[in-house]
C-alpha positions, -999 to +999 in steps of 0.1 A: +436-804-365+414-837-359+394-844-388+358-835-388+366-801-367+354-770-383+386-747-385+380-714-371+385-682-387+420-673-383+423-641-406+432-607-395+424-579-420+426-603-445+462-616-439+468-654-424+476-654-390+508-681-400+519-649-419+511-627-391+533-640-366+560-647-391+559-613-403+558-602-365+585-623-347+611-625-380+623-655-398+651-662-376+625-663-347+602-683-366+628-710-370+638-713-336+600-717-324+601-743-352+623-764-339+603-762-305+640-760-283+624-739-256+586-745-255+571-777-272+539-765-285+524-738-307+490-719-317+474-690-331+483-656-315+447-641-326+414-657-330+387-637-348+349-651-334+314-635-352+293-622-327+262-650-327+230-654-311+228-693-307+219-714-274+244-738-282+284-731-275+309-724-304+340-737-307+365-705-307+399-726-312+421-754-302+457-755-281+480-783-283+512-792-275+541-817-282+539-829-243+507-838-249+519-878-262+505-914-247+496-914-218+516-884-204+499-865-176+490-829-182+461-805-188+452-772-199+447-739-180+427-710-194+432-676-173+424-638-184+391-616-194+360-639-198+379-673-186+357-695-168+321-675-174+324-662-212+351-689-223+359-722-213+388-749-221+387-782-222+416-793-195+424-829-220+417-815-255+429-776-251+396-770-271+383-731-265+346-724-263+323-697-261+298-706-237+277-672-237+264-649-264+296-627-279+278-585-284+312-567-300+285-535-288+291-548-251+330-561-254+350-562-291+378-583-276+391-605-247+431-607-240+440-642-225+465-666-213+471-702-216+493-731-199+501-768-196+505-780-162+511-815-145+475-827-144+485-838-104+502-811-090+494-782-114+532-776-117+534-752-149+554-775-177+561-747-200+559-709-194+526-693-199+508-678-237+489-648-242+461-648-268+435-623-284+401-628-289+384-604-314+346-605-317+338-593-353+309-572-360+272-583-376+243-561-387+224-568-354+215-531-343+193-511-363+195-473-360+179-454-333+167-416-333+180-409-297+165-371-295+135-381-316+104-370-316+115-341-333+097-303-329+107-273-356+093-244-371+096-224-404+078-192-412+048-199-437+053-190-467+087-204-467+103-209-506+110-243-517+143-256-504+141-237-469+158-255-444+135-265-414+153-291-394+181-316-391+176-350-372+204-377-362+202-415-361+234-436-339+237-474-351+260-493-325+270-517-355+308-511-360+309-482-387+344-495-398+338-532-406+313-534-434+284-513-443+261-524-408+264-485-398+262-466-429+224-448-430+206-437-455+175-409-444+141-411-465+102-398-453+074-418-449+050-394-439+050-353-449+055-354-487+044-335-509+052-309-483+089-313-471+117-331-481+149-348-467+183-347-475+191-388-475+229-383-466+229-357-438+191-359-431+180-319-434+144-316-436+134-291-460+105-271-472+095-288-507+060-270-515+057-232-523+027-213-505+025-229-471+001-209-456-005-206-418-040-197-417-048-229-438-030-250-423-007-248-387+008-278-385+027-311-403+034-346-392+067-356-408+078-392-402+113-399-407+136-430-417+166-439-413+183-469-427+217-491-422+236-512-446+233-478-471+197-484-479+202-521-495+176-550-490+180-569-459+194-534-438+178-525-405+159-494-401+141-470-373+121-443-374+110-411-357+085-378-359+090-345-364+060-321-359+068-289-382+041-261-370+041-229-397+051-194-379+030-165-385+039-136-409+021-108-420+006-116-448-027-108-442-047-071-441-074-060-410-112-067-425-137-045-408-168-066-402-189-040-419-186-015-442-209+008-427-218+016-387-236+039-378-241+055-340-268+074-324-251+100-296-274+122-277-261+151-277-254+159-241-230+132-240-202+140-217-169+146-237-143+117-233-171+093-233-180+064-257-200+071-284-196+034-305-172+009-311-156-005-343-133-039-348-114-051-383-104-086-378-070-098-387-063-136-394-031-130-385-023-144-348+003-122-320+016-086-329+010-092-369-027-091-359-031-056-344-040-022-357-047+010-346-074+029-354-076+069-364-105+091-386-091+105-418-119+121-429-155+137-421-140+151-386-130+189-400-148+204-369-127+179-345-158+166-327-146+131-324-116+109-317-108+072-316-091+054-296-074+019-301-085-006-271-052-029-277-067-057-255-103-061-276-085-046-306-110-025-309-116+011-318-132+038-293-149+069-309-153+090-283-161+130-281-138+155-279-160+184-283-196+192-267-223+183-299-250+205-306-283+193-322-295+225-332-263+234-354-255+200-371-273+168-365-252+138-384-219+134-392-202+111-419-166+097-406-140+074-426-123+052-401-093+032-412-075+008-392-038-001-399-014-027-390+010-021-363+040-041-379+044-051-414+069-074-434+095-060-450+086-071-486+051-062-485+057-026-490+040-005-461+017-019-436-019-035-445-050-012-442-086-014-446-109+012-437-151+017-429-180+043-431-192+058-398-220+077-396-231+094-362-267+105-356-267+133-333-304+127-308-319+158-298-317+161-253-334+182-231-300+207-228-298+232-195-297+270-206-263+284-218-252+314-207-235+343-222-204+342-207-188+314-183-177+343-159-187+378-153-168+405-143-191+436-126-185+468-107-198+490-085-187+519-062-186+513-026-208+541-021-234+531-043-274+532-030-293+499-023-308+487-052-282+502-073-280+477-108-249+466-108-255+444-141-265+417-155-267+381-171-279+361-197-290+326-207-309+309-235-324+278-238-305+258-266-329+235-276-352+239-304-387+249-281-367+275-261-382+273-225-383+307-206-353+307-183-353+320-149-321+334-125-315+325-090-282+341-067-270+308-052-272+324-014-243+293-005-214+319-023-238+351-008-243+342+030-247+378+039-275+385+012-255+413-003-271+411-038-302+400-052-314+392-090-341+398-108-358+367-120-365+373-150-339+395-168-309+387-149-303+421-134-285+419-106-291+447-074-278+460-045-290+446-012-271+458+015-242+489+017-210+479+006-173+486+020-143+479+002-119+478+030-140+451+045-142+432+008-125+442-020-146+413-039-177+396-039-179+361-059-214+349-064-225+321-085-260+326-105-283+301-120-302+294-152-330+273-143-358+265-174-393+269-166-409+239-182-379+212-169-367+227-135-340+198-131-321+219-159-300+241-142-267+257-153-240+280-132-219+313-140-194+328-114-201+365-113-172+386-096-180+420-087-153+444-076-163+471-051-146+502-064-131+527-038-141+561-029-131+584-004-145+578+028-118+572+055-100+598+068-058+591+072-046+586+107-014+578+121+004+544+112+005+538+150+005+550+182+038+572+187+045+578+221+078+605+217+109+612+242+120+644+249+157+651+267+156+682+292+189+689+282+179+688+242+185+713+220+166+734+203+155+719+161+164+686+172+144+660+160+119+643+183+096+618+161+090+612+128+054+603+120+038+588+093-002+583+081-021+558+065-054+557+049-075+529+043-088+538+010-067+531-022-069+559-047-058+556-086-034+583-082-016+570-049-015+587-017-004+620-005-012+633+030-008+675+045+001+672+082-006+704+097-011+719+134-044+722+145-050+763+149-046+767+187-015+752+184+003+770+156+021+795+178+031+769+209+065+783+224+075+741+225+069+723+195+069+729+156+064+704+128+085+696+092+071+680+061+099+654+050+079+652+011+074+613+018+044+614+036+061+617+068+067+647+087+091+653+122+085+668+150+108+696+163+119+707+199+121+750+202+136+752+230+156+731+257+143+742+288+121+717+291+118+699+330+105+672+340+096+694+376+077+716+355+060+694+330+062+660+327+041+652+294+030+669+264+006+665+239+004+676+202-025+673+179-021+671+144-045+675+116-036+646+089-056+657+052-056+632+023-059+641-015-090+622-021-120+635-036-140+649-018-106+655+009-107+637+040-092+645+078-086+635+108-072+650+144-040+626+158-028+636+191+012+632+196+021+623+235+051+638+241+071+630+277+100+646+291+128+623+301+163+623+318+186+617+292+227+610+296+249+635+276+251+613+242+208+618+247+203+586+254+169+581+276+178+572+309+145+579+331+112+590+328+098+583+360+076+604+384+109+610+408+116+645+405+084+654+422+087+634+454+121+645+458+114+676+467+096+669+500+128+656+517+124+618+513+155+598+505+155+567+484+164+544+510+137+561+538+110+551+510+124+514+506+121+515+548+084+523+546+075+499+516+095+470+538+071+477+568+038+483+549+051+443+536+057+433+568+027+442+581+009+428+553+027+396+561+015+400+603-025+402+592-026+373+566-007+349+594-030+362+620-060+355+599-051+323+583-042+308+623-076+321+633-093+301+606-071+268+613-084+269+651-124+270+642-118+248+616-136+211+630-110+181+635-116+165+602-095+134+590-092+147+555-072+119+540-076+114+504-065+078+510-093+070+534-117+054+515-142+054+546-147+093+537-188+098+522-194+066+519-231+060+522-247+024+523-280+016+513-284-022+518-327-021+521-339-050+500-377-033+496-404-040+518-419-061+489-458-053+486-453-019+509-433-004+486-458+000+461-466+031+476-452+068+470-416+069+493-422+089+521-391+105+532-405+108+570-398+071+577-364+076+579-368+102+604-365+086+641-388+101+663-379+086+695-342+100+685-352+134+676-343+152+712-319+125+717-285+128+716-268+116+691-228+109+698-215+110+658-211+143+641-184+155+621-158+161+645-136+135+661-146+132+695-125+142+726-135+107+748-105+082+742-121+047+738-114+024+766-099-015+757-125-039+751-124-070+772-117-098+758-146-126+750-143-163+752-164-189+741-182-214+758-169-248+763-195-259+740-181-232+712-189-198+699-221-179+712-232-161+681-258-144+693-235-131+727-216-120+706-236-101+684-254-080+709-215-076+727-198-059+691-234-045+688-234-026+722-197-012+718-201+002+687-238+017+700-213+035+732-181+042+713-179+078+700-144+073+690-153+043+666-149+050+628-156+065+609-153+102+618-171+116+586-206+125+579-229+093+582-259+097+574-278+076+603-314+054+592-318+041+627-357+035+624-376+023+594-414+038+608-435+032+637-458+001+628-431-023+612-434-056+612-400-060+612-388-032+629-355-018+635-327-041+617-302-012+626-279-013+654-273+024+651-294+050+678-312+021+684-336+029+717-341-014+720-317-043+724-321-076+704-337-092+732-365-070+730-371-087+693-390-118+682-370-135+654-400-165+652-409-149+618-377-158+603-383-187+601-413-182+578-397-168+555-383-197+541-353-222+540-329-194+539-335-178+569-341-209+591-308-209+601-309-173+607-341-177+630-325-207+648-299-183+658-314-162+670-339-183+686-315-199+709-303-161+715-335-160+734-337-190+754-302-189+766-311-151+778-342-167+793-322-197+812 
């Protein structure tokens, strides 16, 4: 080493770097680079460099060899991590320096290599070196909280020592060499109220009593420090917000010990009579209660309910209040905490006076009963008192009440009521198997306040007697075999009777007198209400007697008894030998006068036939008068009437008279269109051609005009109605073409031209019409 060089540091974990690379390469290795047989120069294996800060470069170390003598030609080469930008050689010297600020954070060490070359030709003179540079830490980063600021919560109320938090500080500084990242945690800010562990930097609660409603929330700031807290150490810092969670530690307050409500007392039940509240300074589901009466409610009048958005409680009715029987009422409402903390001991209460003032209200009249139940006999006279109801006024001056039948639930005006005592009469006869029931509804109304009305449903139940006789349940019509034998069973026939007696019913079938001793027919009770009817003989013949009919007398058990006369139609059939029906027709008597089947199906087939003849012969006769009449739906030419008149202006102001339309040079004319098509086939038209100066309008007006006037085969072939003549004296006269007596060139179309711009052209037309005629 030149004198006046610094020397750098060359120590390794405090060991020499001379005793290094002898304790690394062995002695007998360390002799032979001694004696420098293979390579002529030596130097440090491992240079340690302080990271700095200065403008200026550093010197790291110095290479040298044994070739470098006199005036011998060589230089040094620096190759590896950093060579060239970081660290830089001098090529005569071999002197190493840093040229840019070392950060051990950014890079702890550079591996490089070293070499002597011929200065001219950069031929390597001895093989190539490898060296270490370590960069050796400094206190030059304090700590930093990288998930600061902080947030955390603890309940209040928290005992000393609770743990709320932890927070974590990183120093880059090289936490092996030295103390540069050993921290140390302390508090700034937050004392007396929390606390910090200095090692692993828990936040604690350090003040008994925290309580919410006093305070929410605490600012805690936070330090942390390197070099273990000693003087000259670097230090950051960071917040941590703590906000105090709610508990229950707090009861519901009423607002008042006493409320007190006035209710009318026609107030409808389930309404709101008053409203109560207890505030809680709790916050969230700590804060609400529910509400209930625990005393002064015996009677059940009342009931509160808890509003859990308000947190307030309802009292509402439950029962109907009555002024005259109690007019005030003293309730105890308590409201109660929904959830409570387990070492309170039960939830927190509180609890209030209500007292409810009943006001007196103009009440509608109350009746007796909500429903009636009356009865009367069917039977019963008009103006028969069926019953009756009653109402009272309630209120304390007791208005007279008056009764009313609502005739809405009594259309017919069956009943009626007496006004003033409720009795309620017969109006019209009654019939129970028409209606069995009668609903009506009656009303209370009060003579001083006529809007107070109140309803009862009275139901009155007709009561049956005996008045309709029994008849048969249907119409039997019976069959009877000719070849049946005698006893055998023809119908069974039953009764019914509209009435409905207590005792059930029970009907006596009997013949009526004249018939008891018939030679044909004899009747057996079947004790069910029914009875059958019995054949005595079997000689019965269709030839002889086709039909039979029995009457039977039908008796009820009623009170008094009622009957009635049911006739039995009996007919005598054809039957096969098992008695099954086969025909009960009229043919045995036409047999007998020597007709076959078949001759009758001959003379039905002619009478058709001939039936046939006349309606053909008829229908043809009423084709050939009908008129030739296109009849085409599709023909929309069929009715179609045009009335294109524009008014005759000032002339119409007079009454229409329907003789103008009437022609009366036409009237023993004869006119070629009727409803018929005619017989005359129209002959071709000739063909018209224009002058050489172009087309004669007017020529060829009058031409279409004059064939349509002579073609009776033109359409159309329906009814059209004809206006040919508008009345003798016009002005104008006829603008119709149709059963016109005149031609055009009778006209004078001058006036057309005094009507206005619109019609000069029109009158020019026709104008030269005229002159060409004249010429």
């Amino acid at each position: 080493m030149r004198a006046g060089e610094r020397e750098p540091v060359v120590t390794y974990n405090n060991i020499s770097a001379k005793a290094l690379i002898i304790r690394n390469i062995g002695l007998g290795e360390g002799q032979r680079l001694l004696s420098r047989a293979k390579r002529g120069w030596v130097w440090n294996q491992m240079f340690v460099l302080e990271e700095f800060s200065g403008p200026d470069p550093i010197l790291v170390g110095r290479l040298h060899t044994d070739l470098d003598v006199g005036g011998k030609n060589i230089k040094y080469v620096l190759a590896g991590e950093g060579a060239g930008t970081i660290f830089a050689i001098n090529e005569l010297t071999g002197d190493i320096h840093a040229m840019k600020r070392l950060d051990r954070e950014e890079k702890a060490e550079y591996t490089l290599t070293a070499q002597v070359v011929n200065a001219d030709t950069d031929e390597p003179l001895e093989p190539p070196s490898e060296f270490i540079i370590k960069v050796q830490d400094i206190n030059d980063n304090p700590p930093q909280f990288i998930e600061g600021p902080y947030r955390a919560s603890v309940p209040e109320m928290s005992a000393v020592g609770t743990p709320v938090t932890r927070v974590t500080a990183t120093d880059a500084d090289d936490p092996v060499y030295g103390n540069s990242a050993k921290l140390v945690y302390s508090i700034l800010e937050g004392q007396p109220y929390f606390s910090i562990d200095p090692n692993s930097a828990t936040i604690k609660v350090a003040l008994h009593g925290m309580d919410r409603e006093m305070r929410e929330e605490y600012l805690v700031v936070i330090q942390a420090k390197d070099m273990g807290g000693h003087m000259g150490g670097l230090s950051g810092t960071t917040t941590v917000t703590v906000t105090l969670t709610d508990v229950n530690d707090n009861p519901p307050k009423f607002s008042k010990s006493l409320y007190e409500f006035v209710i009318p007392e026609d107030l409808p039940i389930g309404k709101m009579g008053g409203k109560v509240k207890a505030n809680d300074r709790d916050i969230g589901e700590n804060s609400k209660s529910t509400y209930s009466i625990v005393e002064g409610d015996e009677q059940g009048m009342f009931e509160i309910f808890t509003d859990t958005q308000a947190q307030e409680g309802i009292l509402r009715l439950k029962r109907p209040l009555d002024y005259e029987s109690k007019r005030a009422f003293t309730l105890k409402v308590e409201a109660t905490n929904v959830r409570s903390e387990p070492s309170s001991g039960g939830p927190f209460k509180d609890s209030a006076t209500v007292k409810v003032v009943v006001d007196d209200s103009d009440e509608p009249p109350i009746f007796s009963k909500p429903m009636y139940l009356l009865e009367v006999n069917e039977n019963a006279p008009i103006n028969t008192v069926i019953g009756s109801v009653t109402a009272r006024d309630p209120d304390s001056s007791s208005s007279i009440v008056r009764y009313f039948i609502d005739r809405h639930t009594d259309l017919e005006r069956q009943f009626n009521i007496n006004v003033d005592d409720g009795k309620i009469t017969l109006a019209k006869p009654l019939d129970r198997e028409t209606d069995m029931w009668h609903n009506i509804t009656v009303t209370a109304t009060e003579v001083r306040n006529h809007s107070q009305i109140s309803r009862a449903i009275v139901a009155i139940r007709v009561m049956d007697i005996n008045d309709n006789a029994p008849e048969f349940a249907t119409e039997y019509e019976a069959f009877l075999c000719e070849n049946g034998k005698p006893g055998q069973v023809i119908q069974t026939v039953s009764a019914v009777d509209k009435d409905d007696p207590i005792q059930g019913h029970y009907f006596d079938y009997r013949l009526v007198p004249e018939m008891l001793n018939n030679p044909n027919f004899t009747i057996k009770n079947n004790q069910d209400n029914s009875i059958s009817v019995l054949a005595k003989h079997d000689t019965f013949r269709r030839q002889k007697q086709e039909m039979y009919f029995l009457p039977i007398i039908v008796t009820d058990n009623g009170n008094p008894p009622m009957s009635s006369t049911n006739t039995l139609t009996i007919r005598v059939c054809g039957c096969s030998k098992d008695g099954i029906v086969q025909s009960c027709n009229v043919e045995a008597y036409v047999l007998p006068i020597g007709l076959s089947m078949g001759a009758l199906i001959a003379i039905l087939a002619c009478i058709i036939l001939l039936l046939v003849i006349v309606v053909l012969f008829v229908t043809l006769r009423r084709h050939k008068n009908e008129p030739l009449i296109i009849k085409d739906d599709e023909d929309v030419r069929e009715n179609i009437i045009r009335y294109d008149d524009e008014g005759g202006g000032e002339e119409d102001t007079e009454a229409f008279d329907i003789a103008t339309l009437q022609n009366p040079d036409g009237i023993n004319g004869y006119l070629p269109r009727k409803d018929i098509k005619p017989d005359l086939q129209f002959m071709p038209r000739a063909g018209q051609h224009s002058g050489p100066n172009g087309v004669d309008v007017d020529e060829f007006i009058n031409v279409r005009l004059h064939e349509a006037d002579n073609d009776p085969t033109a359409p159309p072939y329906d009814s059209i109605q004809i206006y040919g003549y508008e009345g003798r004296g016009s002005i104008a006269g006829s603008l119709s073409s149709l059963e016109t007596a005149s031609s055009d060139s009778d006209q004078n179309y001058d006036y057309l031209r005094e009507w206005g711009p619109r019609f000069r052209r029109l009158g020019e037309l026709y104008s030269v019409g005229e002159s060409d005629r004249e010429t």
